[in-house]
N, CA and C atoms as a LAMMPS dump frame, in Angstrom:
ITEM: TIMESTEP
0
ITEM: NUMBER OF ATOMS
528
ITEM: BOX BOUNDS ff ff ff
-5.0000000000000000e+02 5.0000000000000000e+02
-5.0000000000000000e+02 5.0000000000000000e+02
-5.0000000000000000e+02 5.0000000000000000e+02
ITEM: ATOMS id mol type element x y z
1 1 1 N 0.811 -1.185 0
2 1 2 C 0 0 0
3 1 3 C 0.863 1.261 0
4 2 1 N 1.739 1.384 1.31
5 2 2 C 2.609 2.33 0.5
6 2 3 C 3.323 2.472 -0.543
7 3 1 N 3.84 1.612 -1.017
8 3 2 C 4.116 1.522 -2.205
9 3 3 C 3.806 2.187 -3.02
10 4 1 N 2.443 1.785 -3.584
11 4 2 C 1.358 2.595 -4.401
12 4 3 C 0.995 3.706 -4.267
13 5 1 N 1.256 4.265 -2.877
14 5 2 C 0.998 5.479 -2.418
15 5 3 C 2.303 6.461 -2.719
16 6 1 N 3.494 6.249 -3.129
17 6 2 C 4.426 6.841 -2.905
18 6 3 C 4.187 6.925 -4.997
19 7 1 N 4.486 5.503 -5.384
20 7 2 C 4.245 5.677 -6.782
21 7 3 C 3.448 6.711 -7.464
22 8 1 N 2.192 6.471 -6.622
23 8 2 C 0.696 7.992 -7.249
24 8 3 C 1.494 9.169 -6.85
25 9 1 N 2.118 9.781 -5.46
26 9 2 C 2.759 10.917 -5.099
27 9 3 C 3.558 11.129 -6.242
28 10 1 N 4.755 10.368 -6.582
29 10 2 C 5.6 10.783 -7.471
30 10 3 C 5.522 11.178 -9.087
31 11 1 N 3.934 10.177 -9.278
32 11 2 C 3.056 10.675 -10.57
33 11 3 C 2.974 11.715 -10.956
34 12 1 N 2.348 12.143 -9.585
35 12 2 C 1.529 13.614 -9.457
36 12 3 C 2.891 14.739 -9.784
37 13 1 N 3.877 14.48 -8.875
38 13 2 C 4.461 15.447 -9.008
39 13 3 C 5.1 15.642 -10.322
40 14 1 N 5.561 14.486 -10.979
41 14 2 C 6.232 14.56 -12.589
42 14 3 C 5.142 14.903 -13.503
43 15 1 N 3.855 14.858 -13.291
44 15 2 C 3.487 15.288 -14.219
45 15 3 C 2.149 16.438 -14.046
46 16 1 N 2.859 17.279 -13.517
47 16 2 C 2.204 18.476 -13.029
48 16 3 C 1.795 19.271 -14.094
49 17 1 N 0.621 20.121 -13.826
50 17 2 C 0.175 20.622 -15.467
51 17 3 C 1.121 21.768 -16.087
52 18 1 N 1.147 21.991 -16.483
53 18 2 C 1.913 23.311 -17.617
54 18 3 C 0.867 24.281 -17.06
55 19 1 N 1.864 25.641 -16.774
56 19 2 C 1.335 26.529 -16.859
57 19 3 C 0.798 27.043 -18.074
58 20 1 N -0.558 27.65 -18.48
59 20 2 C -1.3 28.244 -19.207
60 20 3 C -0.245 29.12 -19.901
61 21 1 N -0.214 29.248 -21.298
62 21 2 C 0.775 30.224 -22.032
63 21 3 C -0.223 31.106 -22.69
64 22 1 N 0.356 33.217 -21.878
65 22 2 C -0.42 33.907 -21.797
66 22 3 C -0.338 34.449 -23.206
67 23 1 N -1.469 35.111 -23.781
68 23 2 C -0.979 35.441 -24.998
69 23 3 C -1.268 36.977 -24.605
70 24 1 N -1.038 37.62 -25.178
71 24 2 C -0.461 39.246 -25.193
72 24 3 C -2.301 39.634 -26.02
73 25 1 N -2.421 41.251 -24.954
74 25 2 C -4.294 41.328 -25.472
75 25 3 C -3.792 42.421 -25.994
76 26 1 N -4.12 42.555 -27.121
77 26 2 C -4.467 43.874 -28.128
78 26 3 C -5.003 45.033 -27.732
79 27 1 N -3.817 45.845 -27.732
80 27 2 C -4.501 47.233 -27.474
81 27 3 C -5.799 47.8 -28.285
82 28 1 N -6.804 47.977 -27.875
83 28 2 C -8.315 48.384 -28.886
84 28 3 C -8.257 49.391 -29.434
85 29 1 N -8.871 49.608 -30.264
86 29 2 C -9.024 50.755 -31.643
87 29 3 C -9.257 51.86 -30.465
88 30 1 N -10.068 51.773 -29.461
89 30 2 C -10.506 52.827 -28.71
90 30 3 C -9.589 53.366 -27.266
91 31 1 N -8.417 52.766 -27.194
92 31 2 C -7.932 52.692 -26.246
93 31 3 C -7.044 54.292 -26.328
94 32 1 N -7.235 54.674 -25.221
95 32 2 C -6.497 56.091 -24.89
96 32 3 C -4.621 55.742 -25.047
97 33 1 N -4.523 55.082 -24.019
98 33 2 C -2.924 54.404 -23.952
99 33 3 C -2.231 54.896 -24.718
100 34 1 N -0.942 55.946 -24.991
101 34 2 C 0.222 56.812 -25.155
102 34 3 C -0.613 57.577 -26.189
103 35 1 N -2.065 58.451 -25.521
104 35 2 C -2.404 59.509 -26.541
105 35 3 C -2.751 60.636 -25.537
106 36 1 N -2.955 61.732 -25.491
107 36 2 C -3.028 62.833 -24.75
108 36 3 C -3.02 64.06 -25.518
109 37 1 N -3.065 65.095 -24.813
110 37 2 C -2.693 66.497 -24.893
111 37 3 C -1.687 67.064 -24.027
112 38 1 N -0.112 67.481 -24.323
113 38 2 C 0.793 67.678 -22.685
114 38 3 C 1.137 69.035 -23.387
115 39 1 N 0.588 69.655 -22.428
116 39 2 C 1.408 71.332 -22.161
117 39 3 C 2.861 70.998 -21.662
118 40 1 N 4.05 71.388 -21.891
119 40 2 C 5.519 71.008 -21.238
120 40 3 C 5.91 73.077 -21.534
121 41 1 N 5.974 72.846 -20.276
122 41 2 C 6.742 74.554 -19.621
123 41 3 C 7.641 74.693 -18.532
124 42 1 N 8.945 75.906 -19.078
125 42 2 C 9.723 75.624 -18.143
126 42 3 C 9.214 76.154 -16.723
127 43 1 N 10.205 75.78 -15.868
128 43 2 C 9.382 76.816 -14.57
129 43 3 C 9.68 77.868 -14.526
130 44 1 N 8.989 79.016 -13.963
131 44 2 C 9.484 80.693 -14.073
132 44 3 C 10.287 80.779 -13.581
133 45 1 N 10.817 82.278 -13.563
134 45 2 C 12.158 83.006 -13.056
135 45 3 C 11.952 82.612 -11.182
136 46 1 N 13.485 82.402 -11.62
137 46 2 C 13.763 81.912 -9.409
138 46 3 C 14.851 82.375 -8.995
139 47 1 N 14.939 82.495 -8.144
140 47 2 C 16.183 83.456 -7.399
141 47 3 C 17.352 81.963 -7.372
142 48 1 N 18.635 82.225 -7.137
143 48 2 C 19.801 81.306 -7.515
144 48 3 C 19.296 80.309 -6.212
145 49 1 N 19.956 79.288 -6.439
146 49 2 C 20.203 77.823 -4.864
147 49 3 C 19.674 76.812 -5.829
148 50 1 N 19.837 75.528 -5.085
149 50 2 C 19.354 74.387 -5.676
150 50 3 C 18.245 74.095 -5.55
151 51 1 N 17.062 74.714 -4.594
152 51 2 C 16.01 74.428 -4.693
153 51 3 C 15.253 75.907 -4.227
154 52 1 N 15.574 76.793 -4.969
155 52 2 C 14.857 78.376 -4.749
156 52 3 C 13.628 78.364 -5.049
157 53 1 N 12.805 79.617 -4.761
158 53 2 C 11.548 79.707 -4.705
159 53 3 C 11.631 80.758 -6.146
160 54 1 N 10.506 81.257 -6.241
161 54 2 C 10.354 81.629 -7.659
162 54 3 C 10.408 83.258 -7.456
163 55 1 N 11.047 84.374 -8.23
164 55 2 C 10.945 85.95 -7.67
165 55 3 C 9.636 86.42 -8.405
166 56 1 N 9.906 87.882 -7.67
167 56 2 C 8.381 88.699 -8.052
168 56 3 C 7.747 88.051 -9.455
169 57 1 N 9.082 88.327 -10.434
170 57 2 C 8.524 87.965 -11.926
171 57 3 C 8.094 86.261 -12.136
172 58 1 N 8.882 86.029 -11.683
173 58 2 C 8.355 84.306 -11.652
174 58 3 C 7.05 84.46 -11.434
175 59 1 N 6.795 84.807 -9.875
176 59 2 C 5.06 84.406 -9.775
177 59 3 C 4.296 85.434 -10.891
178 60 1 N 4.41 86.432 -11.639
179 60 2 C 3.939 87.17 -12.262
180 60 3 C 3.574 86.049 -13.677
181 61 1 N 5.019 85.461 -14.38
182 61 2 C 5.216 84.87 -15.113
183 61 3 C 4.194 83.257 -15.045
184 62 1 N 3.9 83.081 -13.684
185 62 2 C 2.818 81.634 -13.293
186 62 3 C 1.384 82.295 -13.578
187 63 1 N 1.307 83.859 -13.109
188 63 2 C -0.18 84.16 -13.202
189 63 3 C -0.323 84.106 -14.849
190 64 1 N 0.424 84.723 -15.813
191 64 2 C 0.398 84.495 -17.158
192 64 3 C -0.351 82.958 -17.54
193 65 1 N 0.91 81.955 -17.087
194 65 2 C 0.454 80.273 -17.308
195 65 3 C -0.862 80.35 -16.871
196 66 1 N -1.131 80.813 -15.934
197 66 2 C -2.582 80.222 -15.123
198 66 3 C -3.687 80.651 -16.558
199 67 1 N -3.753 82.021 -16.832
200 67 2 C -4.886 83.131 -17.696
201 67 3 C -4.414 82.498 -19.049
202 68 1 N -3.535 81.669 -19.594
203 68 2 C -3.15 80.908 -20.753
204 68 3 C -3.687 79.1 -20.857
205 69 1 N -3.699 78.692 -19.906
206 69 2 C -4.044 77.319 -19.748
207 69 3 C -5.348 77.439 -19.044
208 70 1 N -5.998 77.917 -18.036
209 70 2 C -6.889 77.919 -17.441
210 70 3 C -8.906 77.225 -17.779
211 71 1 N -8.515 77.639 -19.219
212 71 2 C -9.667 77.022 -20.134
213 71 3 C -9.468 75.827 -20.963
214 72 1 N -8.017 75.106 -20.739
215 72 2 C -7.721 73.971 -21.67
216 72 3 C -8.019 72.721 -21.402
217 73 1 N -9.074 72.849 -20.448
218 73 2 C -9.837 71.564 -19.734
219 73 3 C -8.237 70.352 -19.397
220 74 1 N -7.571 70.92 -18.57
221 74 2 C -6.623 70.432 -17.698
222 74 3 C -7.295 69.171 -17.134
223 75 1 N -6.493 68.185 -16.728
224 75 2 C -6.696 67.036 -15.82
225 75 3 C -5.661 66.796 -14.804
226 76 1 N -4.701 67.302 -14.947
227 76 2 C -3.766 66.853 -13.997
228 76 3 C -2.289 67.609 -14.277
229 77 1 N -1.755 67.96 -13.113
230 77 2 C -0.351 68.462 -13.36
231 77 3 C 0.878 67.539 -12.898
232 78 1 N 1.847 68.061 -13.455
233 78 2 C 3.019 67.335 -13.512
234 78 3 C 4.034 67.998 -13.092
235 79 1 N 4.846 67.752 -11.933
236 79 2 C 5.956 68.614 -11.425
237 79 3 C 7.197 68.13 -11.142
238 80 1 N 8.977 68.39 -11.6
239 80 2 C 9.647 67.961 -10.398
240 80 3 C 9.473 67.891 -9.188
241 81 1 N 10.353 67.772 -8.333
242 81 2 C 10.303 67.597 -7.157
243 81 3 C 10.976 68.987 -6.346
244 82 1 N 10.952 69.711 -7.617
245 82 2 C 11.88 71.544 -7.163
246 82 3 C 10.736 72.82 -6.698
247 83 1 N 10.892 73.213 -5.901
248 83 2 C 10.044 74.463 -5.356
249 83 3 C 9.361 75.422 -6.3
250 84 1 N 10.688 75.515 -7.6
251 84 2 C 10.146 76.326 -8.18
252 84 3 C 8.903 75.739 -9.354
253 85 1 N 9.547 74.22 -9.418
254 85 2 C 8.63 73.423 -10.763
255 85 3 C 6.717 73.711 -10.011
256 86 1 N 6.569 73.505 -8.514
257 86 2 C 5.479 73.306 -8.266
258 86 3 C 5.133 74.677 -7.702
259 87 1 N 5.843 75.613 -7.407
260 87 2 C 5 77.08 -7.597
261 87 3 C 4.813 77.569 -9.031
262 88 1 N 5.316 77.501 -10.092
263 88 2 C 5.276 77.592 -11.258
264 88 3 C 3.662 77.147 -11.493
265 89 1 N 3.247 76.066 -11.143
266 89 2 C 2.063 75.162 -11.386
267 89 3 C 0.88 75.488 -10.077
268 90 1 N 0.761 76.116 -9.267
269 90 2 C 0.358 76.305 -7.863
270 90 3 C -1.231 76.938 -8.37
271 91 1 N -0.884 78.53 -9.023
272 91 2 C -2.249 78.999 -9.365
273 91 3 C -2.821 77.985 -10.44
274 92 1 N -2.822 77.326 -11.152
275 92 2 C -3.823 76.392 -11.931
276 92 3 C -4.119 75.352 -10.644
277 93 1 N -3.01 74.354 -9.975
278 93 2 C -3.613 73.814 -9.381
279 93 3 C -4.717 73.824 -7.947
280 94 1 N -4.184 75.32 -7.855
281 94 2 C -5.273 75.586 -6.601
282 94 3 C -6.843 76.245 -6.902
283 95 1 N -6.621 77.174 -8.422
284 95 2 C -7.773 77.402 -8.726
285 95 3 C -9.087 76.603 -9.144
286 96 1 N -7.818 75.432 -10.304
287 96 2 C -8.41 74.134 -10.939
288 96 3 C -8.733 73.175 -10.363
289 97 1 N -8.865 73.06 -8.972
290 97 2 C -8.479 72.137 -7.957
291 97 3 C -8.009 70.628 -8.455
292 98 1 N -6.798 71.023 -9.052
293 98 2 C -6.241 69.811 -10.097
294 98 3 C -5.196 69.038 -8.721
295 99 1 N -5.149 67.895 -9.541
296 99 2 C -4.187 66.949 -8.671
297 99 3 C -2.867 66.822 -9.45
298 100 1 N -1.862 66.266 -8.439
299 100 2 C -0.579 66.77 -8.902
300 100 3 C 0.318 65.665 -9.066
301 101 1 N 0.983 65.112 -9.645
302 101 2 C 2.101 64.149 -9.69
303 101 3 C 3.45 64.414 -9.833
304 102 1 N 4.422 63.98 -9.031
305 102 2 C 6.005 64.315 -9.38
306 102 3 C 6.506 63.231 -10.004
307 103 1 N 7.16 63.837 -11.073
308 103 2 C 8.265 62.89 -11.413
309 103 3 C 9.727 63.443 -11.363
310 104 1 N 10.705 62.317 -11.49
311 104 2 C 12.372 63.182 -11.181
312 104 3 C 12.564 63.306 -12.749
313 105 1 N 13.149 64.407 -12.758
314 105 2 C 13.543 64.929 -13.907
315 105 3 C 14.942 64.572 -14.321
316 106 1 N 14.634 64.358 -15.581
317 106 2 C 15.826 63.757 -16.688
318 106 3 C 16.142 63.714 -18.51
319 107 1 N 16.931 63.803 -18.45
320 107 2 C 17.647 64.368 -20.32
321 107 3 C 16.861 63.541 -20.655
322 108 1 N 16.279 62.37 -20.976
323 108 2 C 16.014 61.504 -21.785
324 108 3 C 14.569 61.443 -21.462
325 109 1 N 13.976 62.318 -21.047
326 109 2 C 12.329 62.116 -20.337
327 109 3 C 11.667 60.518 -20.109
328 110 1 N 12.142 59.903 -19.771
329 110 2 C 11.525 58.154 -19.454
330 110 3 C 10.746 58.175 -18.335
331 111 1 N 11.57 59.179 -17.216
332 111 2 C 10.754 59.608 -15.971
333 111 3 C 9.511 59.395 -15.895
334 112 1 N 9.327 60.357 -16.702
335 112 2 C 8.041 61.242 -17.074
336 112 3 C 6.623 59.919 -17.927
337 113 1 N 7.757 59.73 -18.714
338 113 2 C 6.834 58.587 -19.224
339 113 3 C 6.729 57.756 -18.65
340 114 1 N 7.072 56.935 -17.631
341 114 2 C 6.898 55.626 -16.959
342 114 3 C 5.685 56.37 -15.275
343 115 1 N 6.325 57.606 -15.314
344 115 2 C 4.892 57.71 -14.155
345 115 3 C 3.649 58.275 -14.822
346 116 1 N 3.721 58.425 -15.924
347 116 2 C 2.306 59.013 -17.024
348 116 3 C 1.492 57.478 -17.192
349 117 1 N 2.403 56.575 -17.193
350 117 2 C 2.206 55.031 -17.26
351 117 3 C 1.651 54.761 -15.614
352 118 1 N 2.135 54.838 -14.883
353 118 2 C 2.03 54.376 -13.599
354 118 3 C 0.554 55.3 -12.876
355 119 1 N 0.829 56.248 -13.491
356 119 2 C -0.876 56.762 -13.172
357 119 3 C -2.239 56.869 -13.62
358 120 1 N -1.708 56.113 -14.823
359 120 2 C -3.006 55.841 -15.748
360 120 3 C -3.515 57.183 -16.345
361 121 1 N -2.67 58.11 -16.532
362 121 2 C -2.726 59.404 -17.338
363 121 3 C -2.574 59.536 -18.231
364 122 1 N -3.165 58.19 -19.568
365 122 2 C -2.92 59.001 -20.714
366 122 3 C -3.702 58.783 -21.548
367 123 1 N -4.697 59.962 -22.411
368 123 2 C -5.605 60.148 -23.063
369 123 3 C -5.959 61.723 -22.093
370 124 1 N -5.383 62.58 -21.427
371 124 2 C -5.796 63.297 -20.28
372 124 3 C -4.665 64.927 -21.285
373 125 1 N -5.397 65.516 -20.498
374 125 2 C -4.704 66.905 -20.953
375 125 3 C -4.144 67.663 -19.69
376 126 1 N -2.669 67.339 -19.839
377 126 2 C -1.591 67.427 -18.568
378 126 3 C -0.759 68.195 -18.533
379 127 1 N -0.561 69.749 -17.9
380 127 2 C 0.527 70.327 -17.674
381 127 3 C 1.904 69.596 -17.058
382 128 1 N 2.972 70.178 -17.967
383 128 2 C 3.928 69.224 -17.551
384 128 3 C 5.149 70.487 -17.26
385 129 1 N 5.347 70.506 -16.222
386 129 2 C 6.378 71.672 -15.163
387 129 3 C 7.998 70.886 -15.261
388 130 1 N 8.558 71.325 -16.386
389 130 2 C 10.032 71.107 -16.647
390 130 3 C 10.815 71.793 -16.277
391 131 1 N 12.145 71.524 -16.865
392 131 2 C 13.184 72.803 -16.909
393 131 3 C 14.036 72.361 -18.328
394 132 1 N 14.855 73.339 -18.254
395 132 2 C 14.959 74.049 -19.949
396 132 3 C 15.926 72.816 -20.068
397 133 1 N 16.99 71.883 -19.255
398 133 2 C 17.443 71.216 -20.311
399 133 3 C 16.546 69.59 -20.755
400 134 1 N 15.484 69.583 -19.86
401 134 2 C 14.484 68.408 -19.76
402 134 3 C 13.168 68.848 -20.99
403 135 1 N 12.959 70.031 -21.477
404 135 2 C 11.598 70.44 -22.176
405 135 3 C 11.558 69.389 -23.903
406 136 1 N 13.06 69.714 -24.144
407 136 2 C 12.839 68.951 -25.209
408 136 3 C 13.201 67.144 -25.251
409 137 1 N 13.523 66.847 -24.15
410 137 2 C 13.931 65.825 -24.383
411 137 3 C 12.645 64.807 -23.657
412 138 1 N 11.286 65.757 -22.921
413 138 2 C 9.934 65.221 -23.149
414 138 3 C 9.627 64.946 -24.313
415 139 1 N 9.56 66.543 -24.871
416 139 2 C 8.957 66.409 -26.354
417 139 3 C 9.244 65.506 -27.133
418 140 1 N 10.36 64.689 -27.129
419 140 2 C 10.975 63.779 -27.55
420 140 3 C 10.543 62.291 -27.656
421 141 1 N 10.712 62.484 -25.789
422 141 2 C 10.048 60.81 -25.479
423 141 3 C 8.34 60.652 -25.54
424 142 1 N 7.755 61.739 -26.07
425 142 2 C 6.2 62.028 -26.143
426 142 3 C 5.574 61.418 -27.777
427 143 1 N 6.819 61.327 -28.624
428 143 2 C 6.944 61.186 -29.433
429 143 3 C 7.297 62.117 -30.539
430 144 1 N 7.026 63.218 -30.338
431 144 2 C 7.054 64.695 -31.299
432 144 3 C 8.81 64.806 -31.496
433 145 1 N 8.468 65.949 -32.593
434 145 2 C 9.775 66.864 -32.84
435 145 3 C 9.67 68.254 -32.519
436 146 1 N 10.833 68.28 -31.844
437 146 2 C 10.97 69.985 -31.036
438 146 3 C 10.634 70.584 -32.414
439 147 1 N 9.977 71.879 -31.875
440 147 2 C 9.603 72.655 -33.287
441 147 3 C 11.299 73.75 -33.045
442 148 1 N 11.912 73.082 -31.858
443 148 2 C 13.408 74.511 -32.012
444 148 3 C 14.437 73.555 -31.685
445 149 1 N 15.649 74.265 -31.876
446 149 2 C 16.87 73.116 -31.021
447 149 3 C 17.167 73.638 -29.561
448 150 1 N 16.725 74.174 -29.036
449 150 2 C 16.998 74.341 -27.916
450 150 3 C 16.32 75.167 -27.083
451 151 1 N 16.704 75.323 -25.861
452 151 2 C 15.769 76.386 -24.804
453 151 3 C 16.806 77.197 -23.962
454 152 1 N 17.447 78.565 -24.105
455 152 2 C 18.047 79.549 -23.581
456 152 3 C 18.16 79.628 -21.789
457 153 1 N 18.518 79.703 -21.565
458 153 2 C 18.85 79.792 -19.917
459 153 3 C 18.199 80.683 -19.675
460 154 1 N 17.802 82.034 -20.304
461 154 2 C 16.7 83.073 -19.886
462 154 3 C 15.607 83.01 -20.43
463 155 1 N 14.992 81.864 -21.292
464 155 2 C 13.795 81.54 -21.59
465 155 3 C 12.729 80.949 -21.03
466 156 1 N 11.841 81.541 -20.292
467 156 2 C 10.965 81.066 -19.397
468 156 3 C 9.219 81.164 -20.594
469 157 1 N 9.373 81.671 -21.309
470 157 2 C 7.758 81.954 -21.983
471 157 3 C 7.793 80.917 -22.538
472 158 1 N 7.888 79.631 -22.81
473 158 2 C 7.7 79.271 -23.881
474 158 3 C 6.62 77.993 -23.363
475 159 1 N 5.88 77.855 -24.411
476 159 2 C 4.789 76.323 -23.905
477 159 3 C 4.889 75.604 -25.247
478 160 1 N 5.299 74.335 -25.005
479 160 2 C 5.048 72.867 -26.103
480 160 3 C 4.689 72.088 -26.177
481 161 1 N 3.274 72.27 -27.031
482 161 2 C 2.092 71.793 -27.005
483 161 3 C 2.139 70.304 -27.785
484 162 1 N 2.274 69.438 -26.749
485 162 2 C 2.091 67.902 -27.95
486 162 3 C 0.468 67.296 -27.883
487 163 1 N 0.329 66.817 -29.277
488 163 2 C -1.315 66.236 -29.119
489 163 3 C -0.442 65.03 -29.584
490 164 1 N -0.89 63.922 -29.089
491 164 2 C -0.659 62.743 -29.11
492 164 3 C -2.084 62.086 -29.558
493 165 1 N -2.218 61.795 -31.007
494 165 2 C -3.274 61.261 -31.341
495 165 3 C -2.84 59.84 -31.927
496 166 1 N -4.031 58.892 -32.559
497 166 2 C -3.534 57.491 -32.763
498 166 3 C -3.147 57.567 -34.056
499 167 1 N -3.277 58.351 -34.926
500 167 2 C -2.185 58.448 -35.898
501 167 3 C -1.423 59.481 -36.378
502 168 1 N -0.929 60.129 -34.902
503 168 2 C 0.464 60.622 -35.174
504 168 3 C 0.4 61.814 -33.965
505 169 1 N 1.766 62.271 -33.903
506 169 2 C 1.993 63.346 -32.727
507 169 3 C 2.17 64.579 -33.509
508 170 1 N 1.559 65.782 -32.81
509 170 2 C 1.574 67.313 -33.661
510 170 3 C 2.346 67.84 -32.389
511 171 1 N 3.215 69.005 -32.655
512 171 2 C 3.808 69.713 -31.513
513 171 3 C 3.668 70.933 -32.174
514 172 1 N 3.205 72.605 -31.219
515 172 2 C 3.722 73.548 -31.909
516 172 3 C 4.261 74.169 -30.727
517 173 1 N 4.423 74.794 -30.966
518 173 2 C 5.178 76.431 -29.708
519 173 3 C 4.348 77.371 -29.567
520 174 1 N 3.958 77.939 -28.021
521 174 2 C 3.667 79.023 -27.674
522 174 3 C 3.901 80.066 -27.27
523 175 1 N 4.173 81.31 -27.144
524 175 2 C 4.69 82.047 -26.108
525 175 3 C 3.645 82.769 -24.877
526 176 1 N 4.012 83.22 -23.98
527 176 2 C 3.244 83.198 -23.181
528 176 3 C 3.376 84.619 -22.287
């Protein structure tokens, strides 16, 4: 009897079922997933340090953003983790009573894209609070082409507008 009992045990275990082989589900014709609208702006003028607050003109320069975006049926903002990225963004989000996400900022924008991923933000129309050497290298990983080669160390006006639609990305430039 044990015998037989040890034989069935050892059955069982050699011939254990196969895991189920998953097959990969098709993104749907209707699916939002890497399409959106992203405002990407640098943050305003800030007094020098590594994590300064923003001067007179800065906040002057945010009330601008606010009376420029304010009607673009916003869903959500996007900030470093820098004082000035989220006062830059403060009057939309306190007027808009919008919610806010940080990501760490980086040359190659992946950041940005993997927490746009991680929050289920995309098909959404999202201010995105950069800095000048990170603006184009969103625009980048968003899929678009910078409409410039670069962004000036004293250039704070500028907004780059990507529409991310399902057949194809538009970017233009604003000033502000």
């Amino acid at each position: 009897m044990r015998f037989f009992l040890l034989i069935t045990i050892m059955g069982l275990v050699a011939c254990k079922p196969k895991a189920p082989v998953r097959q990969p589900v098709p993104v749907s014709e209707d699916s939002t997933f890497l399409t959106g609208t992203f405002y990407v702006v640098r943050h305003a003028e800030r007094y020098e340090g590594p994590d300064s607050s923003l001067t007179p003109a800065g906040y002057e320069r945010a009330g601008c953003l606010y009376r420029l975006l304010k009607d673009s049926l916003l869903n959500k903002i996007y900030v470093t983790p820098y004082r000035r990225s989220r006062e830059t963004a403060d009057s939309l989000r306190l007027a808009l009573r919008l919610d806010t996400a940080v990501y760490r900022p980086d040359t190659t924008g992946e950041s940005l894209i993997y927490t746009l991923t991680r929050h289920e933000d995309w098909g959404k129309h999202i201010l995105i609070v950069a800095h000048a050497n990170t603006m184009l290298p969103i625009v980048k990983a968003l899929g678009g082409k910078p409409p410039v080669d670069s962004i000036r160390s004293n250039e704070f006006d500028r907004v780059l507008v990507v529409r991310k639609l399902k057949g194809g990305t538009r970017v233009h430039s604003l000033r502000y």
